[in-house]
N, C-alpha and C positions, 0 to 999 in steps of 0.2 A: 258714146262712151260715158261710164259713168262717174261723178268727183264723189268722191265723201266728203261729207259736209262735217267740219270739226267735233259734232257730238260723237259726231258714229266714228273718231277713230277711238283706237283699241287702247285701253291706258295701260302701259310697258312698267311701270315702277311705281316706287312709291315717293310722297313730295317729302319736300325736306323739312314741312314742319312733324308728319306722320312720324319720318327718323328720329328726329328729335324728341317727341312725345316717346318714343319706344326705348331709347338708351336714357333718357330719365327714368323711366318704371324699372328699368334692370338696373341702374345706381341706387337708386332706391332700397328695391328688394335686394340685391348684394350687402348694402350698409345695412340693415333692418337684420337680416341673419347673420352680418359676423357680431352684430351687438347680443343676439340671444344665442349663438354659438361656443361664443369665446375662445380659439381658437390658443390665446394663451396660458388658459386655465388648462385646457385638453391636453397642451406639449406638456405641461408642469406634471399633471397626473399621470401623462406616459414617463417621464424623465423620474417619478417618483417610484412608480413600477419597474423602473428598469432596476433602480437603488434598492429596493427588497429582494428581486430579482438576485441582484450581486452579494449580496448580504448572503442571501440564502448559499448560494457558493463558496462564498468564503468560509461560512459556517463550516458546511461538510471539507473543507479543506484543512481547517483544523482541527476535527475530530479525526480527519485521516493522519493530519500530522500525530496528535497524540498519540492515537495508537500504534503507528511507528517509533516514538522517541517516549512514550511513558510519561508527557508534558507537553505544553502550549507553547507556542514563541514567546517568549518573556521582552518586555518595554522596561526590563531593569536598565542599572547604566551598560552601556554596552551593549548591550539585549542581553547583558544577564540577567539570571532572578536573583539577584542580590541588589539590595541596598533599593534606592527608592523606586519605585516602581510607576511611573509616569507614563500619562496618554502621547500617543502616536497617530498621526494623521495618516494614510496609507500611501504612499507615495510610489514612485517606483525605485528610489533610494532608501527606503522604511527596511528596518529588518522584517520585519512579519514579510512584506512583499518577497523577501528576498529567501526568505524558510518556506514560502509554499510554492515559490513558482521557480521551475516548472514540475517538481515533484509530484504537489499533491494538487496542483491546480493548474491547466493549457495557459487559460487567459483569465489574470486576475485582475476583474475590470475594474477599472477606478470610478468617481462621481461619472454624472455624463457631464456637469458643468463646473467639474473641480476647478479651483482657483491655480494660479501657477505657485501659489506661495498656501496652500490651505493650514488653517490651525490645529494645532494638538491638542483642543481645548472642545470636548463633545457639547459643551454648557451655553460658552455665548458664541456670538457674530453667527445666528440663523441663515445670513445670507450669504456665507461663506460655505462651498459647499462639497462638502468630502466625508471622506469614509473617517471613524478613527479605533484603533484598538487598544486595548491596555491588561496587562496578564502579568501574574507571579510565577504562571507556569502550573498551578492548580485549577486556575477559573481565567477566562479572560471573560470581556465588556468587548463587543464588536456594536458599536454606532452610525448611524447616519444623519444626514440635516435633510429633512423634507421640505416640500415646497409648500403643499398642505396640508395643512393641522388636521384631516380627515384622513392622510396617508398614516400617518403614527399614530392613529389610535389603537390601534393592533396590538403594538408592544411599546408603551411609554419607555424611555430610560430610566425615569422614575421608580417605575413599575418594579426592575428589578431587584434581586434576590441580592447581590454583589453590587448593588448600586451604591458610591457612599456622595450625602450630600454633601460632606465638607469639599468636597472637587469642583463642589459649581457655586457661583458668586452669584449668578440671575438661574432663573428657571426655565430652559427652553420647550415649548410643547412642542414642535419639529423633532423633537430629537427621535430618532426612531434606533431602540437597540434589543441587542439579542446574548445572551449566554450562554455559556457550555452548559448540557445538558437541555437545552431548549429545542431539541430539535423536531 
């Protein structure tokens, strides 16, 4: 009969320093691409598309409302178009929310990372993050806060035709907005 002598048996696995070498090079190579991936940059620039995205809907929501009503949702007192005429963060309590949905809009989506308290101020707190509108019922200012300053290069608030700067204390470049007749 014949023994095998220890060379000639058959080697079944691999040793545990081989594993070790092996799950170091894939920590490695894992860390090495989410650093040139950035995977939080990526969520930001989809979360900011999603915000133009909604913008654009909104928009045709209130040209559909106008030309139903012959006017805009007005952010007067009351949501009239009288008397001062003040920014509105879009809420689900907001009138504008409450003038377009569900008439001229199914699902009128909010930020994707709106705050639970968001500002009615389009100008500052960049990091606070929501829709805001403001109208006499001739023109409104439909805004957003972007994540990045390469998402709002498109359409500054600034940029606007209806844009007044006495409304803003600091200059935000985030602010990304759109007007009636912009479509």
């Amino acid at each position: 009969m014949h023994c095998p002598t220890p060379r000639a048996k058959r080697r079944l696995g691999f040793t545990l320093i081989e594993l070790i070498i092996s799950v170091s090079i894939v920590a490695i190579l894992t860390g090495v691409s989410l650093v040139i991936i950035k995977p939080a940059a990526i969520r930001a620039k989809a979360r900011d598309s999603r915000r133009s995205n909604a913008i654009l809907s909104i928009q045709t929501a209130l040209e559909l409302y106008y030309t139903q009503n012959s006017r805009y949702p007005c952010t007067g007192n009351s949501g009239l178009c009288t008397g001062t005429i003040n920014w509105q963060a879009i809420t689900t309590t907001s009138s504008v929310y409450s003038a377009l949905k569900p008439a001229f809009i199914r699902n009128l989506e909010l930020d994707p990372i709106q705050s639970a308290s968001p500002r009615a101020d389009p100008c500052r707190f960049s990091t606070n993050y929501r829709f805001n509108y403001k109208s006499d019922g001739t023109y409104y200012l439909l805004t957003a806060q972007m994540e990045n300053l390469s998402s709002a290069s498109g359409s500054k608030c600034l940029d606007l035709s209806q844009w007044d700067n006495s409304d803003c204390v600091e200059i935000n470049n985030n602010c990304y907005g759109v007007e009636n007749g912009a479509l």
